[in-house]
mmCIF entry with sequence, helices, sheets and N, C-alpha, C, O atoms, coordinates in Angstrom:
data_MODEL
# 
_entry.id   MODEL 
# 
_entity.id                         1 
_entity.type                       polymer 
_entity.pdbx_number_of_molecules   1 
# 
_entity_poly.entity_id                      1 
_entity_poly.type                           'polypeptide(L)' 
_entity_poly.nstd_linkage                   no 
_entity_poly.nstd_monomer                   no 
_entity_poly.pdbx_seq_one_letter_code       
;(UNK)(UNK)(UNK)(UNK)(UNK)(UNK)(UNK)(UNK)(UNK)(UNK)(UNK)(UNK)(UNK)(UNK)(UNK)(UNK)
(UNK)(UNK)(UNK)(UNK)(UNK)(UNK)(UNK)(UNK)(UNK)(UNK)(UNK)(UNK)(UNK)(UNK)(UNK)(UNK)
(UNK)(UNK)(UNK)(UNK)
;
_entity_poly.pdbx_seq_one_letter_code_can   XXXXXXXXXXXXXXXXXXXXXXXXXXXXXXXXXXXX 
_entity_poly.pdbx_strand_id                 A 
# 
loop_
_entity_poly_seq.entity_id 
_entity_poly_seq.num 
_entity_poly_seq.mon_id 
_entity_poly_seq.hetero 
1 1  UNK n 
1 2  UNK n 
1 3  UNK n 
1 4  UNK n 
1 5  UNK n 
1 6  UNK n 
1 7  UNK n 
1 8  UNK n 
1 9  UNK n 
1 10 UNK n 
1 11 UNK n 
1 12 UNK n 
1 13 UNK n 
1 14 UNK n 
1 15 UNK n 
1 16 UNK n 
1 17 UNK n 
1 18 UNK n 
1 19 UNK n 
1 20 UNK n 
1 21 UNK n 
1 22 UNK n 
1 23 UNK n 
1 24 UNK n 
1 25 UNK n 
1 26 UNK n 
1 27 UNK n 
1 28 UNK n 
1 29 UNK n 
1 30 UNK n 
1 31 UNK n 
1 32 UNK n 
1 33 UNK n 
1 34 UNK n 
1 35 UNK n 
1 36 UNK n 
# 
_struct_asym.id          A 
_struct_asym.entity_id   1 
# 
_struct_conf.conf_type_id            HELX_P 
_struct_conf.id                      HELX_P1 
_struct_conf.pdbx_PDB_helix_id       AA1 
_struct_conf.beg_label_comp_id       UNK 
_struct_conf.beg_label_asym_id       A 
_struct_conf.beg_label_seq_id        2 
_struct_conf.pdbx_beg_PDB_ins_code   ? 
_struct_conf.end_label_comp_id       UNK 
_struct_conf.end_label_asym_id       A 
_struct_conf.end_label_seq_id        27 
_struct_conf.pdbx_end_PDB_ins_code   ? 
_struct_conf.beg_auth_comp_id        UNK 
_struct_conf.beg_auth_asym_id        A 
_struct_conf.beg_auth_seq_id         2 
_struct_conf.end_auth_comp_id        UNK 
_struct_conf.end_auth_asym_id        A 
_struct_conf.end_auth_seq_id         27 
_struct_conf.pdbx_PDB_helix_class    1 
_struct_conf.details                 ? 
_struct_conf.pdbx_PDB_helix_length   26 
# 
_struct_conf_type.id          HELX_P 
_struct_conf_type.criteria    ? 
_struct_conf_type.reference   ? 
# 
loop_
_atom_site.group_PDB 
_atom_site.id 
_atom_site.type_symbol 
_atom_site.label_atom_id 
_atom_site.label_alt_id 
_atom_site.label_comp_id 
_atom_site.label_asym_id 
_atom_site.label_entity_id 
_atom_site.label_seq_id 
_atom_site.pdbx_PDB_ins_code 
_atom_site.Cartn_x 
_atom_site.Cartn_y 
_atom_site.Cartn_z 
_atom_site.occupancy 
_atom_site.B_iso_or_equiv 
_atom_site.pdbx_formal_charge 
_atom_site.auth_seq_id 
_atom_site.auth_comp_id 
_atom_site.auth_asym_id 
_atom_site.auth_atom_id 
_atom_site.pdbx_PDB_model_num 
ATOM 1   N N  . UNK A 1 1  ? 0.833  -1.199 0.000   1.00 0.00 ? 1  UNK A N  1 
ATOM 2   C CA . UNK A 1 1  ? 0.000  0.000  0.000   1.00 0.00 ? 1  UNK A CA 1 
ATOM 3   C C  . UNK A 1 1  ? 0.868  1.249  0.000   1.00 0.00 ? 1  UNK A C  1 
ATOM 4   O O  . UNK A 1 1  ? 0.742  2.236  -0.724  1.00 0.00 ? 1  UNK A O  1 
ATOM 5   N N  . UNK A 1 2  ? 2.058  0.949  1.249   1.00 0.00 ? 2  UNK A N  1 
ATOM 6   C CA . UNK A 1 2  ? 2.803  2.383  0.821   1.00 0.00 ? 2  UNK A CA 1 
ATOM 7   C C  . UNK A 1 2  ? 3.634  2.951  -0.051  1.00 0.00 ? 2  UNK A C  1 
ATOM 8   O O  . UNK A 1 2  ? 3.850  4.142  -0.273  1.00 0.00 ? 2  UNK A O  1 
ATOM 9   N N  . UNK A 1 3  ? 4.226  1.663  -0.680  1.00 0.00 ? 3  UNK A N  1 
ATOM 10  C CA . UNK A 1 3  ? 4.933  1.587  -2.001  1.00 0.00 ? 3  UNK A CA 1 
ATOM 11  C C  . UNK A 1 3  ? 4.343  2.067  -3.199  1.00 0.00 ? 3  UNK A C  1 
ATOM 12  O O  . UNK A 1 3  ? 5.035  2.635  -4.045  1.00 0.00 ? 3  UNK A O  1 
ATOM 13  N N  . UNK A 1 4  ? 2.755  1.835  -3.389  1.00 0.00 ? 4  UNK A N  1 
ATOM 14  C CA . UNK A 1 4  ? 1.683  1.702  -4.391  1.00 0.00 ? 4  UNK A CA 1 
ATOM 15  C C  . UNK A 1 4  ? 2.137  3.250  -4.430  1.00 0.00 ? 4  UNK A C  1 
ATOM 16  O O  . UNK A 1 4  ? 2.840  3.818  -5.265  1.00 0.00 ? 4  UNK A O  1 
ATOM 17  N N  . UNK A 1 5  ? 1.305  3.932  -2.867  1.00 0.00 ? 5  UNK A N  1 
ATOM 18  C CA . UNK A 1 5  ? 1.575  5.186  -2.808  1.00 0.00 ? 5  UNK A CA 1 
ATOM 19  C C  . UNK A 1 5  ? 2.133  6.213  -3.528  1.00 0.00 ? 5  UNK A C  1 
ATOM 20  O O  . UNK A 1 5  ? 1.700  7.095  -4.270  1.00 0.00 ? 5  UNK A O  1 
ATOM 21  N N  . UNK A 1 6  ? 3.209  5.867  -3.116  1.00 0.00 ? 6  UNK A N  1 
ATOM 22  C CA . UNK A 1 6  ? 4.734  6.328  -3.152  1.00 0.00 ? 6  UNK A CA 1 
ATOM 23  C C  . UNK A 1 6  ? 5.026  6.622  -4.812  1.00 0.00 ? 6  UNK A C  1 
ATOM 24  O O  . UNK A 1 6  ? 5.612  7.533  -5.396  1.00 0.00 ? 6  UNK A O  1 
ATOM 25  N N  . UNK A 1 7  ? 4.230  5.231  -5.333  1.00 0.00 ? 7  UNK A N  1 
ATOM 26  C CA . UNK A 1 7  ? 5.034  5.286  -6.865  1.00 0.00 ? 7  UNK A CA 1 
ATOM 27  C C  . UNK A 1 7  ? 3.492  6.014  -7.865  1.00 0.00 ? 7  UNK A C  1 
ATOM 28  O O  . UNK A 1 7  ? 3.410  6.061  -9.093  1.00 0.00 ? 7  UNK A O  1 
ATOM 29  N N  . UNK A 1 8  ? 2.471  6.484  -6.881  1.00 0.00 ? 8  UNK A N  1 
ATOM 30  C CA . UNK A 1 8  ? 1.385  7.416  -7.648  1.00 0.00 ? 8  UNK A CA 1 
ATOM 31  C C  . UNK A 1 8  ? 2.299  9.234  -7.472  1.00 0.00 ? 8  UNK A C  1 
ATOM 32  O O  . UNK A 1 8  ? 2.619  10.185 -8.185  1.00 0.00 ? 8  UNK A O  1 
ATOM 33  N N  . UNK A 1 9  ? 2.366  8.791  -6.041  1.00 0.00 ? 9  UNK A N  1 
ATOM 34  C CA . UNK A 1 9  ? 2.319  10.233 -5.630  1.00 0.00 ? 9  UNK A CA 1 
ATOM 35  C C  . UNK A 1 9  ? 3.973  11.169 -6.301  1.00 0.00 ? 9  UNK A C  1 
ATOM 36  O O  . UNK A 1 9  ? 4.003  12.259 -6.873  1.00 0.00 ? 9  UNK A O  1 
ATOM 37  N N  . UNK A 1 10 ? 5.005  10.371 -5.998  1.00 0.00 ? 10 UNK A N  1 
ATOM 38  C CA . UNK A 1 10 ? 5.853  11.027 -7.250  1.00 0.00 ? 10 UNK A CA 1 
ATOM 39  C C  . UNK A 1 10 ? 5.488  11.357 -8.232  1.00 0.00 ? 10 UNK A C  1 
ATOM 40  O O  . UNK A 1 10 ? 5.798  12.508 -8.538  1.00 0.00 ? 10 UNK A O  1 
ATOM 41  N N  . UNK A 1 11 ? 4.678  10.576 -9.205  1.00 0.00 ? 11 UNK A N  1 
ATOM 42  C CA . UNK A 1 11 ? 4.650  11.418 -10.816 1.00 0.00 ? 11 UNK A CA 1 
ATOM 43  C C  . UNK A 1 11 ? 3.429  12.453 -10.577 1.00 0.00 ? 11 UNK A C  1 
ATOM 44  O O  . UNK A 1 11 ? 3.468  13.476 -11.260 1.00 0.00 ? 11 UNK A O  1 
ATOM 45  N N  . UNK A 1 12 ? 2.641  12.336 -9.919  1.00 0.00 ? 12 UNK A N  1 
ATOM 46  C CA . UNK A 1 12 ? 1.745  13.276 -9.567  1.00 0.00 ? 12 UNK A CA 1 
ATOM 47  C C  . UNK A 1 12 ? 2.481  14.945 -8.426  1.00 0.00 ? 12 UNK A C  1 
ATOM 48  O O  . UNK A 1 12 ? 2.208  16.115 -8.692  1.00 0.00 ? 12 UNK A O  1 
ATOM 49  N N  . UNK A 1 13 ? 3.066  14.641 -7.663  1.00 0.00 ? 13 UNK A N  1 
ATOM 50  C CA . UNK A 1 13 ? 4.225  15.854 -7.368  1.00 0.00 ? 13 UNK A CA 1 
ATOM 51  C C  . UNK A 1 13 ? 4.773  16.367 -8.614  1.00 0.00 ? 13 UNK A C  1 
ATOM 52  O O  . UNK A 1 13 ? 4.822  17.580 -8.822  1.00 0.00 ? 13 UNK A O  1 
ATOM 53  N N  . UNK A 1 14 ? 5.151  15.586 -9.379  1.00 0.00 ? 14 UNK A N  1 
ATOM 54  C CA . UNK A 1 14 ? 5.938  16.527 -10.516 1.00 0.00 ? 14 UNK A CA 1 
ATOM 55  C C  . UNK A 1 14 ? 5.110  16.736 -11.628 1.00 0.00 ? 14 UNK A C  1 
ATOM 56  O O  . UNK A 1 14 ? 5.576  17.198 -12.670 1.00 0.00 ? 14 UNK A O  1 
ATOM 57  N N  . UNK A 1 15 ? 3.794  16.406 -11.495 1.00 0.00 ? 15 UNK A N  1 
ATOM 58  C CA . UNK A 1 15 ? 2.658  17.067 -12.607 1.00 0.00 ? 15 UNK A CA 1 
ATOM 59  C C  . UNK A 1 15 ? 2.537  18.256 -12.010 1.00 0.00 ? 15 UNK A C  1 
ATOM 60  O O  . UNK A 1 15 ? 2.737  19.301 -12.629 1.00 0.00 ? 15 UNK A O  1 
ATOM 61  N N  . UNK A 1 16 ? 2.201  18.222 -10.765 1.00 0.00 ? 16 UNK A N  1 
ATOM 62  C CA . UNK A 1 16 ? 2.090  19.463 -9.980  1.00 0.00 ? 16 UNK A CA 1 
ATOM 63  C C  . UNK A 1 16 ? 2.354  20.729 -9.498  1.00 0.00 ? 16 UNK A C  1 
ATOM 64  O O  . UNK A 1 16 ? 1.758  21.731 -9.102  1.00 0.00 ? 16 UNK A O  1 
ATOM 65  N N  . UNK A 1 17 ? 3.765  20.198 -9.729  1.00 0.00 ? 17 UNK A N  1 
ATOM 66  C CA . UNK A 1 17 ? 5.379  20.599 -9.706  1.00 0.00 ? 17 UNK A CA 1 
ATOM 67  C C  . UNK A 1 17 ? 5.091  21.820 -10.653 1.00 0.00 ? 17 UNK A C  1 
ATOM 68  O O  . UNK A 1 17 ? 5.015  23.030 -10.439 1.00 0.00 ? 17 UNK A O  1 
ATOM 69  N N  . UNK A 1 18 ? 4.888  20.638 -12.374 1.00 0.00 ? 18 UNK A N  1 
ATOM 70  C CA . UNK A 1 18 ? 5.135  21.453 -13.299 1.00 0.00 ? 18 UNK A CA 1 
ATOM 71  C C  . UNK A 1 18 ? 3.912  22.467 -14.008 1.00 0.00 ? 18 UNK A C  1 
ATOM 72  O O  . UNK A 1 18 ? 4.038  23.237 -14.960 1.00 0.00 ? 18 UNK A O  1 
ATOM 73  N N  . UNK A 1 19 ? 2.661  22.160 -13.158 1.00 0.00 ? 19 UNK A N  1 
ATOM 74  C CA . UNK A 1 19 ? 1.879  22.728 -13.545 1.00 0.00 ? 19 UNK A CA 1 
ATOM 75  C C  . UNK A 1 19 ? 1.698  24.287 -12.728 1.00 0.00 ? 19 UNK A C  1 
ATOM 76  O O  . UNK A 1 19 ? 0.907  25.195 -12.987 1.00 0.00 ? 19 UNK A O  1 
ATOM 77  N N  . UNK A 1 20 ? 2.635  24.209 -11.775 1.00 0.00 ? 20 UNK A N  1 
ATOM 78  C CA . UNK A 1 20 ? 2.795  25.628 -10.990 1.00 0.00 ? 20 UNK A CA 1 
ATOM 79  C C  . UNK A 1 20 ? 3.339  26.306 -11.525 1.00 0.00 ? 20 UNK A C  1 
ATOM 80  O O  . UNK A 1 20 ? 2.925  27.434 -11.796 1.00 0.00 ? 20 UNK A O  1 
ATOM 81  N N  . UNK A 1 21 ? 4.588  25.794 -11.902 1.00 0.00 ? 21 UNK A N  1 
ATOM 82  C CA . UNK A 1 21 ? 5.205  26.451 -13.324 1.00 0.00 ? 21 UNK A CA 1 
ATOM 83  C C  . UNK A 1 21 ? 4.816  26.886 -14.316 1.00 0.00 ? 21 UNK A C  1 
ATOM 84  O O  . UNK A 1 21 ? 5.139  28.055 -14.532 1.00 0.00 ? 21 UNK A O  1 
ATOM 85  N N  . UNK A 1 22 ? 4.253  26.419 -15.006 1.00 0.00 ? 22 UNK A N  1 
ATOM 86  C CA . UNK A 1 22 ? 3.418  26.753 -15.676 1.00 0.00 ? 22 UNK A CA 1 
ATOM 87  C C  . UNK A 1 22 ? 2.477  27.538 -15.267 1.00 0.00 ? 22 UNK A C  1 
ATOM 88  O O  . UNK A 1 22 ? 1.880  27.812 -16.308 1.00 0.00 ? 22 UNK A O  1 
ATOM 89  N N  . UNK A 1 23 ? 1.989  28.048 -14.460 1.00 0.00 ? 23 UNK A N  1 
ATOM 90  C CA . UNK A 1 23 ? 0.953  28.405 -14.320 1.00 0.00 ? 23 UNK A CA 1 
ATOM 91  C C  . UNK A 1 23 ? 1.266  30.316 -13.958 1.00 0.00 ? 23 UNK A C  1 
ATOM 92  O O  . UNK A 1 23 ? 0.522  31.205 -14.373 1.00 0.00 ? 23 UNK A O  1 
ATOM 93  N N  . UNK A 1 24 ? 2.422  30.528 -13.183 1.00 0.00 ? 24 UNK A N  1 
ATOM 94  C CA . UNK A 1 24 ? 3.251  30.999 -12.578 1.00 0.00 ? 24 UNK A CA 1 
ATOM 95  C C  . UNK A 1 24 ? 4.175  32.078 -13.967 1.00 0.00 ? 24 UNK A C  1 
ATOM 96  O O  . UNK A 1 24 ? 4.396  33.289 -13.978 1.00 0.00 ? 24 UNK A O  1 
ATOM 97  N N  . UNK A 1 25 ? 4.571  30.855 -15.131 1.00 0.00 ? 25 UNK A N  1 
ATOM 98  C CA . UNK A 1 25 ? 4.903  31.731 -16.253 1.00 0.00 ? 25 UNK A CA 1 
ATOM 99  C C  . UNK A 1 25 ? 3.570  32.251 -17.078 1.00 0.00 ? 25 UNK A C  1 
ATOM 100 O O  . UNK A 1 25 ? 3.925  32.891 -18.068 1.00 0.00 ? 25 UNK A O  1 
ATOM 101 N N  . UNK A 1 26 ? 2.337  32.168 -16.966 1.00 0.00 ? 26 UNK A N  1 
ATOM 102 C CA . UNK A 1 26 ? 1.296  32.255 -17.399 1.00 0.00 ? 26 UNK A CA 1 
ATOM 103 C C  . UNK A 1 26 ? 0.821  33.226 -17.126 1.00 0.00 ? 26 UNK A C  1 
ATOM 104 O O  . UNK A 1 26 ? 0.385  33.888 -18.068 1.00 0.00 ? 26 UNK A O  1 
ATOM 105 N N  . UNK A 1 27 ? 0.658  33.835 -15.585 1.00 0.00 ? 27 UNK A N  1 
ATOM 106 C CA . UNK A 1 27 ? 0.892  34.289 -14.968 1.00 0.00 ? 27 UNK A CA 1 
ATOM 107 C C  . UNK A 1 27 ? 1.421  36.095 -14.920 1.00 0.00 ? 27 UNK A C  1 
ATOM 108 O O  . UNK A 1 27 ? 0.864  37.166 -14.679 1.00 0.00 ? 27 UNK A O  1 
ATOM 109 N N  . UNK A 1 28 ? 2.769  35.652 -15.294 1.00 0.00 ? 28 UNK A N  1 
ATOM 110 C CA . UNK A 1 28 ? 3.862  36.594 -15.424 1.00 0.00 ? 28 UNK A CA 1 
ATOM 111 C C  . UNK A 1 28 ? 3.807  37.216 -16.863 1.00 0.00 ? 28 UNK A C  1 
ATOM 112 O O  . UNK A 1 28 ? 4.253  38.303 -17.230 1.00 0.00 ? 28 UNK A O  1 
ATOM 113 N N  . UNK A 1 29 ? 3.101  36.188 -17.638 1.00 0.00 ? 29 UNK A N  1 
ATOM 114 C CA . UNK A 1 29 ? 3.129  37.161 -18.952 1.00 0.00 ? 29 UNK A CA 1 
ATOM 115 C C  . UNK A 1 29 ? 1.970  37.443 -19.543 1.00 0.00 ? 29 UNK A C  1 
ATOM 116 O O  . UNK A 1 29 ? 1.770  37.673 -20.736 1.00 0.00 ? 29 UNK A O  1 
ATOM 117 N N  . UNK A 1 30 ? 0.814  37.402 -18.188 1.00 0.00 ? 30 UNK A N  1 
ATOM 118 C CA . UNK A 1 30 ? -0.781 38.011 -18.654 1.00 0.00 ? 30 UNK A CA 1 
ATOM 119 C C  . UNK A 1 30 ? -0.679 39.460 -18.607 1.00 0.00 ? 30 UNK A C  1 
ATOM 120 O O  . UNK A 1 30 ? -1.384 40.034 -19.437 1.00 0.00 ? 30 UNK A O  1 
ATOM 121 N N  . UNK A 1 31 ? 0.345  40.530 -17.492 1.00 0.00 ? 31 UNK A N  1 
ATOM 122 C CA . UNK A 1 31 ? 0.399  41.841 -17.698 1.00 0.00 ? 31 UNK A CA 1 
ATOM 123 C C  . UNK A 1 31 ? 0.890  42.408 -18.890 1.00 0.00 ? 31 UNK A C  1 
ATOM 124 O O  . UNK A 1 31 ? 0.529  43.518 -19.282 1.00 0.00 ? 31 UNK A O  1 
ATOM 125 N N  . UNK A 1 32 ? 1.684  41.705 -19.473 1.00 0.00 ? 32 UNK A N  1 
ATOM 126 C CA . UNK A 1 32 ? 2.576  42.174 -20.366 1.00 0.00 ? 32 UNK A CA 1 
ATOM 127 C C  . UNK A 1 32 ? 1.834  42.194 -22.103 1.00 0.00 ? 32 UNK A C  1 
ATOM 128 O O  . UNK A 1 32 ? 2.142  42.890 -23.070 1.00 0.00 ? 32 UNK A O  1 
ATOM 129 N N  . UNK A 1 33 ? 0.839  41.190 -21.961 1.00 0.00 ? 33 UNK A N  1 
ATOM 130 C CA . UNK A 1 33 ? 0.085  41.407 -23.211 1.00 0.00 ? 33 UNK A CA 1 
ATOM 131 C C  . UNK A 1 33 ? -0.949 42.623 -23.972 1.00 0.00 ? 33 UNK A C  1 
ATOM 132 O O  . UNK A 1 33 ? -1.194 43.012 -25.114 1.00 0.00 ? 33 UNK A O  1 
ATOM 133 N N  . UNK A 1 34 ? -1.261 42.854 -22.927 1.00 0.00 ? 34 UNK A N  1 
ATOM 134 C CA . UNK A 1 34 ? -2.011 44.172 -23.317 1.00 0.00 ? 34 UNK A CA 1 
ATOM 135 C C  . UNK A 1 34 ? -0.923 45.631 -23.677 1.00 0.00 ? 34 UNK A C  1 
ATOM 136 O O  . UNK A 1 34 ? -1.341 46.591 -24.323 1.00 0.00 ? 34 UNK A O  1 
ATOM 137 N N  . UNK A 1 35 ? 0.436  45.550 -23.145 1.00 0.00 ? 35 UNK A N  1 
ATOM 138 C CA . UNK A 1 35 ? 1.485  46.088 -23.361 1.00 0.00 ? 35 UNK A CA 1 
ATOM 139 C C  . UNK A 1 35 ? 1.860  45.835 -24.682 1.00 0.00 ? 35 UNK A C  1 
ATOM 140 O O  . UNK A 1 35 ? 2.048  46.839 -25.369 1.00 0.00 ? 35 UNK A O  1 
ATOM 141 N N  . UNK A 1 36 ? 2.004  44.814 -25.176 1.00 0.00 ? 36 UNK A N  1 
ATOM 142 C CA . UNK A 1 36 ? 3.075  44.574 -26.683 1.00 0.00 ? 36 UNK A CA 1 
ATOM 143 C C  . UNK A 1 36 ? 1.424  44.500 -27.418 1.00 0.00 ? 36 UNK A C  1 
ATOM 144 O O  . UNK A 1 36 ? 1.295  44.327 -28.630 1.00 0.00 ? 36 UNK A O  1 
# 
């Protein structure tokens, strides 16, 4: 069970990971559009 865990919850941390990122550069370049 905790192994099962373990081997969901890593690739799901780094979906997560990368979807902050993403989200974060998304983000950062919603002010800038009405600019250019």
């Amino acid at each position: 069970m905790t192994a099962r865990f373990a081997d969901l919850a890593r690739p799901l941390a780094t979906v997560v990971a990368a979807f902050t990122v993403a989200a974060m550069m998304v983000g950062a370049a919603v002010p800038v559009l009405p600019i250019a």
